[in-house]
N, C-alpha and C positions, 0 to 999 in steps of 0.2 A: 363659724368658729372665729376667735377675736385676729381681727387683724394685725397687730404685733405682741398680746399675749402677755400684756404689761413688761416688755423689754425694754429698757431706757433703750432713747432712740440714739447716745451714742453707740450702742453696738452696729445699729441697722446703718449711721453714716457710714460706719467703719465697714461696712459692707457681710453683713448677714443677712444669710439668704430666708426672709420670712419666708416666700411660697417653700422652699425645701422643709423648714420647720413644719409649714400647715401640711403639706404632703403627708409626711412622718406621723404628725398626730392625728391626720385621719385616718391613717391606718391602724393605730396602734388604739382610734375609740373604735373604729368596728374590730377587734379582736377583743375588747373588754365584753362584745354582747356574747361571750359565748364563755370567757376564762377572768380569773381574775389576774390584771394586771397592778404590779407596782412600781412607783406608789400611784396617789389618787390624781386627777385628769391634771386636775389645777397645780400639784404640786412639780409635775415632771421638768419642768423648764425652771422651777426655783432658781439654782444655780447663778443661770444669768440674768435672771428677773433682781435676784438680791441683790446682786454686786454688777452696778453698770459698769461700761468696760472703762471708761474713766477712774475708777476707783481701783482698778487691778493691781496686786501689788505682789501677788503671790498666786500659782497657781498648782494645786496637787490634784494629782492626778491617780483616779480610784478606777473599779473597774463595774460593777454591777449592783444597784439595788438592793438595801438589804431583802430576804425573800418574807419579811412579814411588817404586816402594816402599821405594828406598833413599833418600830424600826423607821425605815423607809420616808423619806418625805424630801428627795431630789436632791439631796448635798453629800457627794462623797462625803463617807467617815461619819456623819452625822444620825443622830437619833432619836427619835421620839421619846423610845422610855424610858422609865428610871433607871433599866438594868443596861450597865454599860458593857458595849459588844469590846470581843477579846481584841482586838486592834485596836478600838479607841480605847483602852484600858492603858494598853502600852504606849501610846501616842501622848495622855494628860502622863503616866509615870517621865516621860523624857520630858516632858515639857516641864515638872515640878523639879528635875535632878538638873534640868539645864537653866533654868529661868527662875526658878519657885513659883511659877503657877500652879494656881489653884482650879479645880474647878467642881461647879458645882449644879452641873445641867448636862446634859449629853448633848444638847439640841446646840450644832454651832452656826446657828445663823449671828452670832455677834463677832464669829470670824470674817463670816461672807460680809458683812455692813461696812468690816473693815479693809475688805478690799484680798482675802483668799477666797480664791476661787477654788471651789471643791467639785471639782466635777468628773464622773462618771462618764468612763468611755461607752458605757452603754446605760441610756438614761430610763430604761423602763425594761422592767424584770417578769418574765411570764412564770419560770419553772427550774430548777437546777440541774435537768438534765443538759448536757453538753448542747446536742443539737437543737436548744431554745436559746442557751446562752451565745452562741452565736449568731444564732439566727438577729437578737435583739441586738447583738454587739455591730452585725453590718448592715440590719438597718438604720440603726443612727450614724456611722460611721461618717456619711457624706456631710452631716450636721457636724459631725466635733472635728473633721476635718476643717472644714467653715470658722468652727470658731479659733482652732488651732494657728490658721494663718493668718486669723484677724491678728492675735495676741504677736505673733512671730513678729510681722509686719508694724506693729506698735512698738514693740520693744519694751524698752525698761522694766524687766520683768524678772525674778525668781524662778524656777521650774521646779518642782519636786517630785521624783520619780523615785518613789518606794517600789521593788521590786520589778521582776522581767518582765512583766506586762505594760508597767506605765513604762519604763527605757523604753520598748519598743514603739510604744504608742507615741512618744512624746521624739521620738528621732529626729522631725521637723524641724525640731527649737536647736538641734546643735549646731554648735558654728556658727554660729548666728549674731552679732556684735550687742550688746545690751540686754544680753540675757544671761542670768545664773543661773546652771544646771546643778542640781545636788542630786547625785543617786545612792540608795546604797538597799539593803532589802527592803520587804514587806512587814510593818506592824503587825502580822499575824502573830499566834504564837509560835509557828512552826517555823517562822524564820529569823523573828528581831532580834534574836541570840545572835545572831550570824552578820550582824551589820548595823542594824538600827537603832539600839540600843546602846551603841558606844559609836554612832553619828554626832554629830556638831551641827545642825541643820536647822535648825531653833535659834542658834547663838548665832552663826552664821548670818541669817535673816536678822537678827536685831543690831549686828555690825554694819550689813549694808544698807536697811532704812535708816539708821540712826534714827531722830528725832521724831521719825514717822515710824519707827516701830509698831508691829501688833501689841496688842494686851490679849492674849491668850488666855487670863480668867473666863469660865464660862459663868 
């Protein structure tokens, strides 16, 4: 298996644990000989393969996989196919009502290039039943713990914690001197009524990069 997995090596300075990564994904290739896991071997570390930790400038925080392969490909929020899922739906409408961005791809790796980090507290998805979803959720855990305090310990950083899951997951980063926390719900549809949708968390983010702002067209 590749020895750091095309991760720019500033993460592995900043201290990431490749042997826990290579642990993690040989586990998770011998449960592919027998189920289908997503997304595909190569994609699952995307995340931080895209966006070396140099480049970080923003980091959201998702929760699992989407469960199909035309979906799915390692970047919270992100998607392969033409049909945009109901959370990224809601996520480009606030970004067009806050910004006027456009967009016109699902796939956001031209977010990841620019330095958001979309990453999944749990980076590979077996089945939707509960006791697989956590199962997958604490076997990476020791990983995004890893990389949680690389970020914490870097600083100058954004936080974005859409709903009770990432708050809880991201609790690390508060308090914390040189980090913005923005919380408010989930982009789903059963929640953005209730907070996200009349968030500032877009504008927010283009007030503190200033000059280094995203471009959020996809």
């Amino acid at each position: 298996m590749a020895s750091n997995f095309g991760i720019d090596k500033s993460w592995i300075d900043a201290g990431l644990d490749i042997d826990l990564i290579r642990k993690t994904m040989l586990i998770i290739a011998e449960k592919r000989k027998n189920t289908e896991i997503l997304p595909k071997q190569e994609d699952v570390l995307n995340a931080i393969k895209l966006c070396p930790l140099n480049n970080v400038k923003i980091l959201i925080i998702g929760q699992d996989p989407y469960p199909s392969s035309d979906h799915a490909h390692g970047l919270a929020f992100s998607s392969l196919s033409n049909k945009t899922p109901a959370s990224l739906k809601n996520i480009f409408k606030k970004l067009e009502q806050d910004l006027g961005a456009k967009h016109n791809s699902n796939n956001l790796t031209k977010w990841e290039k620019q330095g958001v980090l979309l990453l999944n507290t749990a980076l590979t998805f077996e089945g939707k039943e509960t006791k697989l979803l956590k199962e997958h959720t604490n076997l990476w855990s020791p990983v995004i713990e890893n990389i949680f305090s690389i970020l914490k310990n870097r600083g100058n950083l954004i936080v974005m914690r859409w709903g009770s899951h990432a708050q809880k997951a991201g609790e690390i980063f508060e308090g914390t001197e040189g980090i913005t926390i923005l919380d408010t719900t989930h982009p789903s549809p059963l929640s953005a009524h209730r907070g996200f949708m009349c968030s500032d968390h877009f504008k927010i983010c283009s007030k503190i990069l200033g000059d280094k702002a995203i471009d959020w067209d996809t």
